[in-house]
Backbone as ProteinMPNN parsed JSONL, in Angstrom:
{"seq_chain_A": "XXXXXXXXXXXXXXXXXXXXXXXXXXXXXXXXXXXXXXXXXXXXXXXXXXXXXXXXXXXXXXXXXXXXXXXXXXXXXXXXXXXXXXXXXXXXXXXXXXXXXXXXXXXXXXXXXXXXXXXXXXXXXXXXXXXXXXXXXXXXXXXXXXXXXXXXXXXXXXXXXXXXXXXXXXXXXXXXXXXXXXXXXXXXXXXXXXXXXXXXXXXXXXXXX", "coords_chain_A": {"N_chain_A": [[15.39, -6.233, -40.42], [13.413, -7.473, -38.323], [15.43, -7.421, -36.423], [15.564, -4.906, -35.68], [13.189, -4.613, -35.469], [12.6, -6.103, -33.098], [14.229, -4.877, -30.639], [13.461, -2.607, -30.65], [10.997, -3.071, -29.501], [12.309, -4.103, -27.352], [13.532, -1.839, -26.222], [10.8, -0.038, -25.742], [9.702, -1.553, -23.721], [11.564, -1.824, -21.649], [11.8, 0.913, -20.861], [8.921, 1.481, -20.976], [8.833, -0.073, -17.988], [10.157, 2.044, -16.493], [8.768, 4.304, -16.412], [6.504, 3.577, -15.488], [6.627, 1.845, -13.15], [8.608, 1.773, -11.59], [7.667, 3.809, -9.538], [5.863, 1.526, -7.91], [7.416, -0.508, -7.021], [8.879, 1.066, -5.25], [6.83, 1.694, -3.145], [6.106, -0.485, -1.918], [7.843, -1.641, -1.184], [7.805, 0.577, 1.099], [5.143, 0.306, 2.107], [3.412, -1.562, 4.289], [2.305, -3.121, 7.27], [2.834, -1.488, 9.175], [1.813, 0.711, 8.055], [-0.815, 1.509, 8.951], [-1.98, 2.06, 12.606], [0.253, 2.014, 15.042], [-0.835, -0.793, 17.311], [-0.435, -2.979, 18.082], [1.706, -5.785, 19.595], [5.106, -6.854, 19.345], [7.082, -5.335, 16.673], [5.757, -2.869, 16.747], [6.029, -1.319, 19.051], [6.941, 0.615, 22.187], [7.734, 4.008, 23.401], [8.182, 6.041, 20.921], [6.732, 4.62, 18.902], [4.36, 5.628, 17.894], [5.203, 7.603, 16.356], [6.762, 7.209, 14.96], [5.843, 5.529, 12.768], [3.947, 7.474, 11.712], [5.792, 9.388, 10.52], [6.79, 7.519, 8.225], [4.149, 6.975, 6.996], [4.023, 9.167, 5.828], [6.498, 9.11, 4.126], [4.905, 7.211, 2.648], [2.737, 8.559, 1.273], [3.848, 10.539, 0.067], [4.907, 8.992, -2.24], [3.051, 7.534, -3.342], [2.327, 9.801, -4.239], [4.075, 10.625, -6.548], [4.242, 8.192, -8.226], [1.599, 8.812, -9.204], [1.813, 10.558, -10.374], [3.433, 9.629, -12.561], [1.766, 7.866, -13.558], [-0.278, 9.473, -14.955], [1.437, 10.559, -16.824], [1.983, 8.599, -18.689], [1.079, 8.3, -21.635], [3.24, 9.373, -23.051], [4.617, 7.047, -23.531], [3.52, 5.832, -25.614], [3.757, 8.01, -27.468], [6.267, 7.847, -28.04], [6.458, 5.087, -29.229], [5.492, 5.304, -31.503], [7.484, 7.307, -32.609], [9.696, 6.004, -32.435], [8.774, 3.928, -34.652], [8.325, 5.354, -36.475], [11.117, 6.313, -36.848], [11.983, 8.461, -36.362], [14.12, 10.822, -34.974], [14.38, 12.965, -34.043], [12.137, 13.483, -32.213], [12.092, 11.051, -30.785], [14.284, 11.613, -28.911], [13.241, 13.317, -27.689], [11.205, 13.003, -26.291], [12.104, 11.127, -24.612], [14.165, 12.524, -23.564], [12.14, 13.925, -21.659], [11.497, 11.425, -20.423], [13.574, 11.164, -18.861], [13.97, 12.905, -17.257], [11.553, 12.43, -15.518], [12.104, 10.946, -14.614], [14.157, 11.11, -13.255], [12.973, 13.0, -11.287], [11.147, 10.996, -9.872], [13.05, 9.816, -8.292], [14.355, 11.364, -6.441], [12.307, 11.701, -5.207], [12.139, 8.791, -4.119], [14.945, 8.814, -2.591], [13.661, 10.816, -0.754], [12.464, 9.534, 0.358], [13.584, 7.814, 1.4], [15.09, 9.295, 3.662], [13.174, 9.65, 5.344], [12.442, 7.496, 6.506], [14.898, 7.095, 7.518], [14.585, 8.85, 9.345], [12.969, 8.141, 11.27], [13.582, 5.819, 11.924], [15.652, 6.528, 13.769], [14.218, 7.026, 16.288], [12.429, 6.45, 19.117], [12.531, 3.565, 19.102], [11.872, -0.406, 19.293], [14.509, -3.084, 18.634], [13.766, -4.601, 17.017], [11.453, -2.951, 15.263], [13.807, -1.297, 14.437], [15.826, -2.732, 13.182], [13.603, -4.105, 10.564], [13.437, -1.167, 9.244], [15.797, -0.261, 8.901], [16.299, -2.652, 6.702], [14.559, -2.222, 4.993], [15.127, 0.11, 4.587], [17.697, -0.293, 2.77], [16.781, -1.863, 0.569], [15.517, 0.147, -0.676], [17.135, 1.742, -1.397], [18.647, 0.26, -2.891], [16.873, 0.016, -5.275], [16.717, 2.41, -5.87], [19.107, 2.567, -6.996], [19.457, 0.561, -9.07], [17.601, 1.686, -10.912], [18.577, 3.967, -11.714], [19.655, 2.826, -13.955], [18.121, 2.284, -15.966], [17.93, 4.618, -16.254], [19.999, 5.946, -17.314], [19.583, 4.401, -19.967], [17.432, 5.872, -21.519], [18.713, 7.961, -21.478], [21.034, 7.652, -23.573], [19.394, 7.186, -25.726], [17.993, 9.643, -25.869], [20.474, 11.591, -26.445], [22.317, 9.85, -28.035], [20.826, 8.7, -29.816], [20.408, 7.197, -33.279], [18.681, 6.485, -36.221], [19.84, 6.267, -38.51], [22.425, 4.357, -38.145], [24.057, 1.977, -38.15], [26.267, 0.904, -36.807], [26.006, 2.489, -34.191], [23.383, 1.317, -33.643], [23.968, -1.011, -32.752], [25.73, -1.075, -30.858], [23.853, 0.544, -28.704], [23.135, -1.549, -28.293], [24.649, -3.662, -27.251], [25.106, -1.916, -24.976], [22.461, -1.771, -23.799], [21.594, -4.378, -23.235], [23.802, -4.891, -21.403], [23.15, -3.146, -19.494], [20.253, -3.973, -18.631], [20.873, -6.609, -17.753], [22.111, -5.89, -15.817], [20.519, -4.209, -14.007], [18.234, -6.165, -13.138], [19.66, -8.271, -12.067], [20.523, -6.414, -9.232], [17.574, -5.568, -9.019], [16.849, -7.673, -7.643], [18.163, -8.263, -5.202], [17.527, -5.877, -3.809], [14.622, -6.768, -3.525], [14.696, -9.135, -1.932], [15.858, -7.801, 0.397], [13.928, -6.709, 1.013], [11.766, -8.694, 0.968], [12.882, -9.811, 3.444], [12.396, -7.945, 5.477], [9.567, -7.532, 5.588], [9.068, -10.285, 6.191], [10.756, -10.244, 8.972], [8.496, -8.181, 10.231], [6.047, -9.731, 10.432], [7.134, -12.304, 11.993], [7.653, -11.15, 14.356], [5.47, -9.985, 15.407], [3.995, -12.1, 15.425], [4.845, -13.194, 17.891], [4.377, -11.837, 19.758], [1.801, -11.536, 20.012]], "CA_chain_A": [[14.173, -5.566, -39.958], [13.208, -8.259, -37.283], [16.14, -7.435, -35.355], [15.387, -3.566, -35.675], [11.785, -4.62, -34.227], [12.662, -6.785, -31.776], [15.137, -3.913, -30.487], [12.394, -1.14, -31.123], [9.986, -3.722, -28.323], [12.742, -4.311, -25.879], [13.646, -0.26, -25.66], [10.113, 0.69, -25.35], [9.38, -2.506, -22.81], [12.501, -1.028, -20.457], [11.348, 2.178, -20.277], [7.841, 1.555, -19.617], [9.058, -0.057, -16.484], [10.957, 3.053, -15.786], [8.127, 5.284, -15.763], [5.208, 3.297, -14.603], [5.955, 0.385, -12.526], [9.316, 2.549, -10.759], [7.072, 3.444, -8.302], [5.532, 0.442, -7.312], [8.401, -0.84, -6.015], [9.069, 1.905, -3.714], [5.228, 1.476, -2.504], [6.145, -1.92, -1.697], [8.921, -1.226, 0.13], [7.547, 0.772, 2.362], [3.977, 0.039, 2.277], [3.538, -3.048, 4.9], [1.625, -3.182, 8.428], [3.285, 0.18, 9.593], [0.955, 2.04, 7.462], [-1.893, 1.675, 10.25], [-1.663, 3.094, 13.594], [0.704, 0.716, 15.728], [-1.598, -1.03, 18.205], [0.113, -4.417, 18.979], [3.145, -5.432, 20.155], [6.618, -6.762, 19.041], [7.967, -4.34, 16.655], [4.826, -1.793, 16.993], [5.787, -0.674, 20.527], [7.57, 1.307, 22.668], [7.458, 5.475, 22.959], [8.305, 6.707, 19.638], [6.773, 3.89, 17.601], [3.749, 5.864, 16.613], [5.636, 8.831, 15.581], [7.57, 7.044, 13.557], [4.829, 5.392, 12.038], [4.1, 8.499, 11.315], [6.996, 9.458, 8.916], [6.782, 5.875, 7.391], [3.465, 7.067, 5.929], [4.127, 10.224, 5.242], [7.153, 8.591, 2.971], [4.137, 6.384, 1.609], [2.058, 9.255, 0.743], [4.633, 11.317, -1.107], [5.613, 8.298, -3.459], [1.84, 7.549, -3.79], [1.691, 10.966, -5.521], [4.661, 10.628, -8.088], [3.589, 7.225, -8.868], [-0.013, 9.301, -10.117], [2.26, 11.213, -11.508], [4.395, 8.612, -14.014], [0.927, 7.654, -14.404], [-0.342, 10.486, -15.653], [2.278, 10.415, -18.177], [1.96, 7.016, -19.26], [0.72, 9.028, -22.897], [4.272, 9.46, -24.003], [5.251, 6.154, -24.54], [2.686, 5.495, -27.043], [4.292, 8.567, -28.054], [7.703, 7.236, -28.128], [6.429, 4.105, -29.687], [5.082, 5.757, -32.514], [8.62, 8.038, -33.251], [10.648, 4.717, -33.174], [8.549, 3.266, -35.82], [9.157, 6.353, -37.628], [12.704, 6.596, -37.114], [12.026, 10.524, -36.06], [15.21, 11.019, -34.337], [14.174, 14.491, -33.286], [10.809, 13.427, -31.66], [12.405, 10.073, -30.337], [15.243, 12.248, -27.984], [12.485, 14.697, -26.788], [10.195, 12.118, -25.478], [13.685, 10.129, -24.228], [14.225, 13.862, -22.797], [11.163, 13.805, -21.122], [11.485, 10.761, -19.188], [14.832, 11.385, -18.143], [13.204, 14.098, -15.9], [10.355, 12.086, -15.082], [12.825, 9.545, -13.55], [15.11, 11.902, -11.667], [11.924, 13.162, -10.403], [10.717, 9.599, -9.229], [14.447, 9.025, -8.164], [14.818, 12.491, -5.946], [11.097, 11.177, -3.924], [12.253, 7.841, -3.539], [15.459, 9.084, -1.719], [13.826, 11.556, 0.135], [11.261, 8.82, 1.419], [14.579, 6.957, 2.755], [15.735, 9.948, 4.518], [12.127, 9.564, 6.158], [12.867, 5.709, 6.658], [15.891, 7.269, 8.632], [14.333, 9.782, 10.702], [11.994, 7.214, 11.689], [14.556, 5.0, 12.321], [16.629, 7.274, 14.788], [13.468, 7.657, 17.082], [13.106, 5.573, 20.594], [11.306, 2.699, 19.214], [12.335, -1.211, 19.95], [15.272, -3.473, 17.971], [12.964, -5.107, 15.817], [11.727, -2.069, 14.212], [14.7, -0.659, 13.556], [16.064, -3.872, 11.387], [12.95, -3.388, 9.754], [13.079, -0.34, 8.374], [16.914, -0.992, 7.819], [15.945, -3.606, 5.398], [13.747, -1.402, 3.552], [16.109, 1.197, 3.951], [18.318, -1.058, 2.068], [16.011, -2.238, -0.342], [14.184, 1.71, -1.333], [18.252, 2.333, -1.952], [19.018, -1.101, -4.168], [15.9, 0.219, -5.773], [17.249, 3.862, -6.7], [20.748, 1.973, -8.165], [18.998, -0.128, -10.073], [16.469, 2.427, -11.578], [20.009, 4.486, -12.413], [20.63, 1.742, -15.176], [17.655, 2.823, -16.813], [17.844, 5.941, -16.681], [21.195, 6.209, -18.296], [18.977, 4.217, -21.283], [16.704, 6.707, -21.259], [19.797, 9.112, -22.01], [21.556, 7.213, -24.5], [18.174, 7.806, -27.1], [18.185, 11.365, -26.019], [22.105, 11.783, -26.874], [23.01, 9.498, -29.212], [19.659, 7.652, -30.724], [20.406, 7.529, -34.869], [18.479, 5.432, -37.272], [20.433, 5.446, -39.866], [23.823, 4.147, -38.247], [24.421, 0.663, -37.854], [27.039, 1.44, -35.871], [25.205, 3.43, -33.24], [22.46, -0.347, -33.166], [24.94, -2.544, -32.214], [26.331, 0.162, -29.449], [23.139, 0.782, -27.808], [22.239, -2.68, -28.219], [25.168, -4.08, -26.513], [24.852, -1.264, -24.086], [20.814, -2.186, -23.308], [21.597, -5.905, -22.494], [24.465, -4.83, -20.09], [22.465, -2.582, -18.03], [19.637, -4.755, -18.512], [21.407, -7.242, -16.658], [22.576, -5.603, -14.593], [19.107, -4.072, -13.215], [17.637, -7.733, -12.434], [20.608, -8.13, -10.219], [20.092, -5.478, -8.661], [16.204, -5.587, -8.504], [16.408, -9.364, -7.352], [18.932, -8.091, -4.256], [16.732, -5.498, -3.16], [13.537, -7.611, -3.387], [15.231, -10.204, -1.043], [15.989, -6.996, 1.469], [11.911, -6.19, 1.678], [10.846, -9.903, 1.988], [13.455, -10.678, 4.937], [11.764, -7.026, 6.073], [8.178, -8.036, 5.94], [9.157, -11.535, 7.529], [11.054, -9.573, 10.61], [7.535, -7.989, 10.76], [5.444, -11.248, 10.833], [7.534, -13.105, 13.381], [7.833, -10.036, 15.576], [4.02, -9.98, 15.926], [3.62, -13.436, 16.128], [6.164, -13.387, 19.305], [3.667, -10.69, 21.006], [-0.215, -11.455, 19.619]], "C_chain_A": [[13.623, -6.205, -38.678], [14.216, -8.066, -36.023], [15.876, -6.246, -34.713], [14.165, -3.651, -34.873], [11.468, -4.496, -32.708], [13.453, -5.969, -30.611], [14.086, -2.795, -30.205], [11.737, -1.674, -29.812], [11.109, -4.106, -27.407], [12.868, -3.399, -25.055], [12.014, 0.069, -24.977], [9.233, -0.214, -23.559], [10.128, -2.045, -21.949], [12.181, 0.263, -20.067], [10.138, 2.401, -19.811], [8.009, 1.634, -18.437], [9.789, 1.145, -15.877], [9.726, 3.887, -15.167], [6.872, 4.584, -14.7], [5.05, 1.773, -13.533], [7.335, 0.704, -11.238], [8.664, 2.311, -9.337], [6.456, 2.221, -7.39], [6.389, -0.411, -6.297], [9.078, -0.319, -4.73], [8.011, 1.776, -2.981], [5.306, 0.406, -1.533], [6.632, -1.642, -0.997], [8.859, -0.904, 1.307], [6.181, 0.453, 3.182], [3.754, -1.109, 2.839], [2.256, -2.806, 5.9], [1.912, -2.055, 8.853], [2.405, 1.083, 8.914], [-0.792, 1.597, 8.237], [-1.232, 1.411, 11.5], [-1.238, 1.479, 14.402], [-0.054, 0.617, 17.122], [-1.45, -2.175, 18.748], [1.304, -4.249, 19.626], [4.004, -5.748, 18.835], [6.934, -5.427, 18.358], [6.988, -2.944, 16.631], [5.072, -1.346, 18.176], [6.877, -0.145, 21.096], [6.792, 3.194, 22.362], [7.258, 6.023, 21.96], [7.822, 5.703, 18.408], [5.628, 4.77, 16.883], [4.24, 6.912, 15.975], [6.852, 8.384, 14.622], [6.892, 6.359, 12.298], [4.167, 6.632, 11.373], [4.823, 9.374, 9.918], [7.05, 8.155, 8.361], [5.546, 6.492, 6.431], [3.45, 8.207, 5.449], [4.936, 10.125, 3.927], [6.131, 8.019, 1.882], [3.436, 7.365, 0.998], [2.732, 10.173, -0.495], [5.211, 10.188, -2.626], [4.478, 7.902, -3.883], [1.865, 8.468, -5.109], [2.482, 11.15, -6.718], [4.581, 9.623, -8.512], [2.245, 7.281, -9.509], [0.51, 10.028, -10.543], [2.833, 10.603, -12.735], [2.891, 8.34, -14.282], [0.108, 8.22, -15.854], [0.425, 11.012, -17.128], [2.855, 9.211, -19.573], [1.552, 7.313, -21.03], [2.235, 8.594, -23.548], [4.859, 8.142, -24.099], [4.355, 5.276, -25.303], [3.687, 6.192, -28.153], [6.09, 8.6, -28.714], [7.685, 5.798, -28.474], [6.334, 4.565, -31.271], [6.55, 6.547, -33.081], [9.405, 6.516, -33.139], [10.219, 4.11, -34.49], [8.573, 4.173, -37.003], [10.057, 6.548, -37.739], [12.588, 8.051, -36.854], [12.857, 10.423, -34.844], [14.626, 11.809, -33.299], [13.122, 14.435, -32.132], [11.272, 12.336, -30.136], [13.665, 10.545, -28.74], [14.515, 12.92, -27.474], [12.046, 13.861, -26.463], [11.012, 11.275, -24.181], [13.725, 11.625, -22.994], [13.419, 14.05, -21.295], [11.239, 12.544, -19.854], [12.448, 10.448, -18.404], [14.463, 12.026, -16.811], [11.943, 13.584, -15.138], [11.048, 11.016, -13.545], [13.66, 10.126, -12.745], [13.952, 12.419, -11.126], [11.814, 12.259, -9.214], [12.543, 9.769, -8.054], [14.478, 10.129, -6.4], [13.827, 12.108, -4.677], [11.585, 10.336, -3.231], [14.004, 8.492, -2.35], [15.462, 10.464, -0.591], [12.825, 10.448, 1.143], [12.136, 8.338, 2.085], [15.271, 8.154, 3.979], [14.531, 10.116, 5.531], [11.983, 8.325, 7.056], [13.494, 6.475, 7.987], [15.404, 7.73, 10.044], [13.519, 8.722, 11.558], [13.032, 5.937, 12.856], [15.825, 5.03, 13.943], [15.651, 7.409, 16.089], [13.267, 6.611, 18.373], [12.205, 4.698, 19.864], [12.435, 1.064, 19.402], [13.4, -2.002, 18.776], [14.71, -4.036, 16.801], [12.614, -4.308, 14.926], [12.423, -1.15, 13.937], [15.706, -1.365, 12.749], [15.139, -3.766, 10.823], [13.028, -2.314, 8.614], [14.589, -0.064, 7.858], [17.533, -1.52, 6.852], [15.111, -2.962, 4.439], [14.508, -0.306, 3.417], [17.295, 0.723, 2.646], [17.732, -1.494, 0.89], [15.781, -1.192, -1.186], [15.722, 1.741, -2.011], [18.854, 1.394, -2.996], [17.946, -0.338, -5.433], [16.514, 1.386, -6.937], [18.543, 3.073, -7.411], [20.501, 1.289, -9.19], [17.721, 0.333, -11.216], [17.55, 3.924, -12.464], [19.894, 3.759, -13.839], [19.514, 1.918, -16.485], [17.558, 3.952, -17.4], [18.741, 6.599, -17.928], [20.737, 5.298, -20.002], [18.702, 5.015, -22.041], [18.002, 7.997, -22.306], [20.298, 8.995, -23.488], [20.92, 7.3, -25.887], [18.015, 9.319, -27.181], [19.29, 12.011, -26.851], [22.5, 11.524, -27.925], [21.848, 8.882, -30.254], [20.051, 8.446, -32.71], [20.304, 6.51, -35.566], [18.959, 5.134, -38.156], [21.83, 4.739, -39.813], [23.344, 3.003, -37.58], [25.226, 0.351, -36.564], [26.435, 1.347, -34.262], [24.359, 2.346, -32.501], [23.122, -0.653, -32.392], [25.39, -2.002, -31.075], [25.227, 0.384, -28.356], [22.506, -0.651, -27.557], [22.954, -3.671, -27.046], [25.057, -3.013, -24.933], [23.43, -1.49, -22.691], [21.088, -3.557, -22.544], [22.649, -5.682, -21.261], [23.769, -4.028, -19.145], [21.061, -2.997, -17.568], [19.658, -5.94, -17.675], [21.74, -7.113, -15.474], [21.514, -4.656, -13.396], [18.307, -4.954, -12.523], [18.619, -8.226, -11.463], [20.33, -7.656, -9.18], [18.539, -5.434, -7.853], [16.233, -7.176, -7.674], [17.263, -8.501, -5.551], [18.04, -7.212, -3.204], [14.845, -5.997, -2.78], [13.559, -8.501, -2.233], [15.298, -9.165, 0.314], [14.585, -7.057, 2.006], [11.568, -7.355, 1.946], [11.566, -10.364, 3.049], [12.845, -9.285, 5.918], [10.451, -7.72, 6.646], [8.024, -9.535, 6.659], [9.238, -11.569, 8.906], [9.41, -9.193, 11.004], [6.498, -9.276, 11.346], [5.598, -12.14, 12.378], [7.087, -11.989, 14.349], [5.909, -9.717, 16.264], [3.454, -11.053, 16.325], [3.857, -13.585, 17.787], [4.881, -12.948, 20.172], [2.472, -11.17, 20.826], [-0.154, -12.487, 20.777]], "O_chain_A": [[13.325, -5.363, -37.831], [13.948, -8.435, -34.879], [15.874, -6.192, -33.483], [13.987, -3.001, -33.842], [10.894, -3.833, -31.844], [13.292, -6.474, -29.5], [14.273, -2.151, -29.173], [11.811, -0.877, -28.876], [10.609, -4.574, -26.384], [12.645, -3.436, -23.845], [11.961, 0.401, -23.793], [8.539, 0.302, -22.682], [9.414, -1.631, -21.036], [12.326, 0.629, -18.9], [9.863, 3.075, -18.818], [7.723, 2.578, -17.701], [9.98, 1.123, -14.662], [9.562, 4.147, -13.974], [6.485, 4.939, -13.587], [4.113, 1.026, -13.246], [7.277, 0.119, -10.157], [8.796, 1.451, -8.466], [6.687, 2.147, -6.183], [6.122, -0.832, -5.171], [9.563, -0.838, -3.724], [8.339, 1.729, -1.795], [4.668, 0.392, -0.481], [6.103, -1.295, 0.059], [9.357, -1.427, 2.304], [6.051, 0.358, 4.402], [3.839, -2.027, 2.022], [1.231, -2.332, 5.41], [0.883, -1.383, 8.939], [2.325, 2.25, 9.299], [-1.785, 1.481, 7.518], [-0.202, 0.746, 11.61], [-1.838, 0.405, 14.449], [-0.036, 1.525, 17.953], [-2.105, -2.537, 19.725], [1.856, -3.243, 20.072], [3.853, -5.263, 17.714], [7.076, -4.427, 19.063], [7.608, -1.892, 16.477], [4.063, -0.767, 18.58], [7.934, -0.408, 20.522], [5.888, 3.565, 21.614], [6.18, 6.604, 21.838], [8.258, 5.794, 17.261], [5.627, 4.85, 15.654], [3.68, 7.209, 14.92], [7.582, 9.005, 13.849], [7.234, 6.533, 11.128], [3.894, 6.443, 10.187], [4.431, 9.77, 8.82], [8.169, 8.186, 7.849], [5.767, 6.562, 5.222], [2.742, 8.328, 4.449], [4.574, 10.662, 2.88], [6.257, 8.17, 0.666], [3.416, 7.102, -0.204], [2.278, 10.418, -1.612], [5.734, 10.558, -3.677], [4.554, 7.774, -5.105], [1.628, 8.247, -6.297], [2.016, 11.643, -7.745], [4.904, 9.746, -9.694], [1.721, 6.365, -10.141], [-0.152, 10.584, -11.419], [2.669, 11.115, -13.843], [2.629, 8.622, -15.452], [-0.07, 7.821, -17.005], [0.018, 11.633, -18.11], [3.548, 9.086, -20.583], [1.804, 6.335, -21.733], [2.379, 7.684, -24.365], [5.784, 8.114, -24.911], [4.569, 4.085, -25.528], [4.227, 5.683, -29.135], [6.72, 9.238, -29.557], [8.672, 5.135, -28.157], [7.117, 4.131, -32.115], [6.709, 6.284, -34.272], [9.61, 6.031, -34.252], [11.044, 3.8, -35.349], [8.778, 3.87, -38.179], [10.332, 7.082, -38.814], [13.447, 8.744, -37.4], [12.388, 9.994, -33.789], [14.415, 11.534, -32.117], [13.196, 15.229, -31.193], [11.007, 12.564, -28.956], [13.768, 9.827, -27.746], [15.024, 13.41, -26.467], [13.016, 13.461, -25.82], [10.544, 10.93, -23.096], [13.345, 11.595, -21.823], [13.911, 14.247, -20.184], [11.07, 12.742, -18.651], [12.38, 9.674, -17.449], [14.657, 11.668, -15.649], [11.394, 14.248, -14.258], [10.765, 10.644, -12.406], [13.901, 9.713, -11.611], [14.027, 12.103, -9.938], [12.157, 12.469, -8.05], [12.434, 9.758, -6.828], [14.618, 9.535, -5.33], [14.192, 12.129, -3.501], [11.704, 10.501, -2.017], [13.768, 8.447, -1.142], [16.367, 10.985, 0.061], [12.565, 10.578, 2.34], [11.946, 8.236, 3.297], [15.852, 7.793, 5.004], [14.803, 10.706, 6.576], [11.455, 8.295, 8.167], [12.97, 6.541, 9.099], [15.598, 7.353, 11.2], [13.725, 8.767, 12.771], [13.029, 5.522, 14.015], [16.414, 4.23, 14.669], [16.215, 7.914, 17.06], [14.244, 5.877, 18.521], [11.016, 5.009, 19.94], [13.635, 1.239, 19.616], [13.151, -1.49, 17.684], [15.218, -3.907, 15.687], [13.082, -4.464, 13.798], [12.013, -0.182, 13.297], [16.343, -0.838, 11.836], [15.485, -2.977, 9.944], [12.772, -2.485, 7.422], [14.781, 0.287, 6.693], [18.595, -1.288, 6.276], [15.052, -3.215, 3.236], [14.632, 0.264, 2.333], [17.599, 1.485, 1.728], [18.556, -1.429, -0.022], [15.803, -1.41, -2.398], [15.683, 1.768, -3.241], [19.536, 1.854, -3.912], [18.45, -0.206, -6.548], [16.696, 1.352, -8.154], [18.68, 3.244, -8.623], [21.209, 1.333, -10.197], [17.124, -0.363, -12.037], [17.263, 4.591, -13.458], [20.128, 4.449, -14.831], [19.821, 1.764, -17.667], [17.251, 4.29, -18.543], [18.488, 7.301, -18.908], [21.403, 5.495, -21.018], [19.301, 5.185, -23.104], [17.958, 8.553, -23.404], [20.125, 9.824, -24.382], [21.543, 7.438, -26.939], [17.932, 10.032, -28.181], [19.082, 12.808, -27.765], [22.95, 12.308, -28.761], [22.122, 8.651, -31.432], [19.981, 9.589, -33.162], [21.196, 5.681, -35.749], [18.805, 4.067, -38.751], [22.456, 4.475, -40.84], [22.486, 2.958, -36.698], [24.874, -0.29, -35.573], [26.443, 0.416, -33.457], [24.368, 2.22, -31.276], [22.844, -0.56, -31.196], [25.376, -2.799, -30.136], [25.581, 0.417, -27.177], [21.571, -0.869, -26.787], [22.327, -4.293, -26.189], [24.927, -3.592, -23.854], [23.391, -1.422, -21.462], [20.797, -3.723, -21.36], [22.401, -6.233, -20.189], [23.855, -4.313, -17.95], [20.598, -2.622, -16.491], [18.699, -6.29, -16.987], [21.725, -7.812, -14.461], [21.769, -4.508, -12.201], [17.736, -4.657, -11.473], [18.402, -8.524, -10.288], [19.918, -8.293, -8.21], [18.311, -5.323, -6.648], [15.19, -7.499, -7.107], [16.358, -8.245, -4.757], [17.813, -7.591, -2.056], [14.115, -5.532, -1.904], [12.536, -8.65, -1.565], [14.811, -9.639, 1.34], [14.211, -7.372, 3.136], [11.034, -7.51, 3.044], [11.075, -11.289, 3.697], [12.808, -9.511, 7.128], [10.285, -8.27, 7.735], [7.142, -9.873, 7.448], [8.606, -12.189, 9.761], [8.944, -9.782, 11.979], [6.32, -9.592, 12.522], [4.848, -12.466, 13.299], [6.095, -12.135, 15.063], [5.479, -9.332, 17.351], [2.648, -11.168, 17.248], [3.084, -14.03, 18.636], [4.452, -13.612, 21.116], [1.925, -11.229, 21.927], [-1.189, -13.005, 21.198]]}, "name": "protein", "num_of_chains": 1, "seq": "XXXXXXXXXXXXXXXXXXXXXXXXXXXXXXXXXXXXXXXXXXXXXXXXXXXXXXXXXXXXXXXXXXXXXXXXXXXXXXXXXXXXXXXXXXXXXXXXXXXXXXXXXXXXXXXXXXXXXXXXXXXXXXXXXXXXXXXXXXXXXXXXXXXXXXXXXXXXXXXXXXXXXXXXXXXXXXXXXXXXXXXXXXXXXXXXXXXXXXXXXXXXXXXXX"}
């Protein structure tokens, strides 16, 4: 029963982070000094920097709003706390269901904000900010691979979740710790992309102020 618990609080602890803390990390990402109007130098300057500033927050604004959206839904995993401790299969795959779609949602924003990254990226502005947004391009996309590993959790309760097979435990259990692992990889790799980002920014203003 203790193992069944402890199992019951790691699932519903991984998927929180799927729905409501997802976003944040994309926020981060892109959310820096670029989200006010470039008015210094180093990597704020040249022709096209404010119009790419521009699409930078436009990316920030659209992941703003499905991050008030996972919020907004933050209900169902009460509700998906409550069917594990009942063992309601049926309830436990619809809710599972549910945030499958919540997370290709999230998933579909975050790589349209990098194709905003890009455009941004392609526009006349100076070498500095375009490693910049490189590195967060790199990062927003570590982000989406490593938000994959939940998702396919997410699935695995939809699909296969069955309380009464032993079996089935030990399968999703070994399953959970490998993609568990393999998400903190992942998240640690792209974390390292955004702070050598937000550093490039730092120096690069230092250079000019």
């Amino acid at each position: 029963m203790k193992l069944k618990a402890n199992l019951r609080k790691s699932v519903l602890k991984f998927l929180c982070v799927s729905v409501s803390l997802w976003l944040m990390f994309f926020v981060a990402a892109c959310a820096d000094k670029n989200s006010s109007s470039p008015k210094t130098g180093g990597i704020f300057t040249l022709d096209e920097t404010a119009d790419a500033g521009n699409v930078v927050r436009e990316a920030n604004d659209q992941l703003k709003q499905i991050k008030q959206r996972f919020k907004d839904n933050e209900p169902r995993l009460e509700e998906l706390q409550a069917a594990l401790k009942e063992k309601n299969s049926e309830k436990v795959k619809s809710i599972a269901d549910q945030l499958v779609t919540e997370i290709d949602a999230g998933t579909r924003a975050g790589e349209d904000a990098i194709n905003k990254l890009r455009t941004a990226q392609e526009k006349n502005i100076n070498e500095d900010y375009k490693e910049y947004l490189s590195l967060k391009i790199q990062a927003l996309e570590r982000y989406v691979e490593a938000f994959e590993e939940r998702r396919q959790i997410a699935i695995f309760l939809r699909e296969k979740y069955d309380p009464k097979s032993d079996a089935q435990r030990k399968i999703f259990k070994d399953e959970f710790d490998k993609r568990e692992e393999k998400f903190k990889e992942i998240m640690e790799e792209a974390r390292q992309s955004s702070e050598e980002a937000n550093r490039l920014a730092k120096e690069s203003l230092n250079r000019k102020s």
